[in-house]
N, C-alpha and C positions, 0 to 999 in steps of 0.2 A: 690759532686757538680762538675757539667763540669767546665771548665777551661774556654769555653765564661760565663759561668753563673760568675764565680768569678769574670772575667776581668769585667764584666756590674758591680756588687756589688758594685768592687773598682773604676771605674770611677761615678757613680753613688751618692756613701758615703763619698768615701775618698778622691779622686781627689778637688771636692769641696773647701777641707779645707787647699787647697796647702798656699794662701797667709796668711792665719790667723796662719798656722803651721809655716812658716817661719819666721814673723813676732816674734813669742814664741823664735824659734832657736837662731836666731839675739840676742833678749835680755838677754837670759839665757844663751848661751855661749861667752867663754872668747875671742875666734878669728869669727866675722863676717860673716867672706870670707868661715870659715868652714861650714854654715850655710845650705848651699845646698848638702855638702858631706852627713853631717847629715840628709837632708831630703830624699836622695837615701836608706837612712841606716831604716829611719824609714818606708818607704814604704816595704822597702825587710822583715821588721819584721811584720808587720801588713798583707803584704800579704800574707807570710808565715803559720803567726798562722791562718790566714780567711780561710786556705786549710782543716784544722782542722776543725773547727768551725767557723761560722760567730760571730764575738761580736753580742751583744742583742742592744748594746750603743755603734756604730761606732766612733763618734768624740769623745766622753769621754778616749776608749779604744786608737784612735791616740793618743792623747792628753797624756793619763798617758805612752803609749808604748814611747814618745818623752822626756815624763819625766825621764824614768827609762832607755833610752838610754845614756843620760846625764851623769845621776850620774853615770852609768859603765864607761864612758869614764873620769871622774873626778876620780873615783875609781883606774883605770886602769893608768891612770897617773903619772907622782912620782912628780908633782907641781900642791901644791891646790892652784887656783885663787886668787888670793889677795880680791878679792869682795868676795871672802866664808869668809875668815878672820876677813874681815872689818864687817861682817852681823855681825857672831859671838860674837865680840868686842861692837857692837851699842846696840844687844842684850842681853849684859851682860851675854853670854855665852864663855868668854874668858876661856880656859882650867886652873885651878888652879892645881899645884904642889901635886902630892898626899902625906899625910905625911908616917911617914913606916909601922904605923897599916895600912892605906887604904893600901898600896902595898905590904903586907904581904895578908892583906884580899882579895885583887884584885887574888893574885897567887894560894891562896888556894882554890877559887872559880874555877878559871879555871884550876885546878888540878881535881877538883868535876868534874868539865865538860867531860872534854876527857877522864876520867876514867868512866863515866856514858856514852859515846859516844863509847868506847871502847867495852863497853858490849853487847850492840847493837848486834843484828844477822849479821853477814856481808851484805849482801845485801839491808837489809834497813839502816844501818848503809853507804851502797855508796850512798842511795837517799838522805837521813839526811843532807851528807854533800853537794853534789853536788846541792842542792836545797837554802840548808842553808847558806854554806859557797860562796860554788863559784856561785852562784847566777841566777843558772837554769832552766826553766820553767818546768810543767811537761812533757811538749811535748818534747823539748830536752833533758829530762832525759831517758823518755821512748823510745825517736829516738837511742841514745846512748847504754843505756840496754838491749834494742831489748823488753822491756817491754809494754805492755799496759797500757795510762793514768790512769786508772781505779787501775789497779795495782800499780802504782807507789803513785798515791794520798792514796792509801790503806797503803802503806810502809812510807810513811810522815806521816800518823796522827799516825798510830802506834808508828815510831820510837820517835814524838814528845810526844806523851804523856808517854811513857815510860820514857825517859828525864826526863820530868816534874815531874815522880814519884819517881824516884832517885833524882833527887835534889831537889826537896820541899817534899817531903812525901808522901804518901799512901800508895799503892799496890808497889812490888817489882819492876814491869814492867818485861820488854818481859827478855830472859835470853840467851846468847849465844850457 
């Protein structure tokens, strides 16, 4: 796709949705005035991925791209908003105290884990984690690895279902 063709796309699609997306900002984040840093932030990712691919669902794809901007920068933060807490709390999702079977069983699960992670082939075992852990897309996996999407979503379902099969059962999965 030409770059006028993109630029028409995004003023066409997405521009549209500038008041109802800030509007979202405002009330889902903790600082207001941040509200339009945020809005630069999601345009640069939505036109970014549209270089790739155009979404099939423009304002949905804003919408959830605004959402998952958020929670990285709530992620990425070292202070959760007192309004996540207070959800939490209304929700009778207040964190309860694990007793020491849960946190014996918590560590020996993620003992399974990174030993089952470990076995991985190295290179799908770097998509696994950069997808999984640090929270990826596949276009910046494959920008980074010098990989093709195709490739890289090939080394995700592999390395996932291999997971899956060492730690719940089946097949032995993939082997290093």
């Amino acid at each position: 796709m030409t770059t006028s063709a993109l630029e028409a796309w995004f003023m066409r699609e997405v521009w549209p949705l500038e008041a109802t997306l800030m509007q979202y900002l405002r009330q889902n984040w903790r600082d207001a005035s941040a509200a339009e840093d945020l809005l630069h932030d999601v345009y640069v990712r939505v036109y970014e991925a549209a270089r790739e691919r155009l979404p099939e669902h423009p304002k949905a794809f804003v919408f959830t791209t605004a959402r998952n901007l958020l929670i990285s920068r709530v992620r990425h933060s070292n202070v959760v908003p007192i309004e996540v807490v207070a959800d939490f709390e209304a929700m009778g999702l207040a964190a309860e105290t694990p007793n020491p079977e849960q946190t014996i069983a918590a560590r020996d699960e993620l003992r399974r884990l990174q030993e089952a992670i470990d076995r991985l082939p190295p290179q799908c075992r770097k998509v696994v984690m950069m997808r999984r852990i640090d929270g990826l897309s596949r276009a910046e996996i494959a920008l980074r690895l010098g990989l093709s999407e195709h490739t890289v979503a090939s080394y995700l379902k592999n390395g996932m279902n291999a997971l899956a099969d060492r730690l719940y059962g089946g097949a032995q999965g993939m082997e290093s």
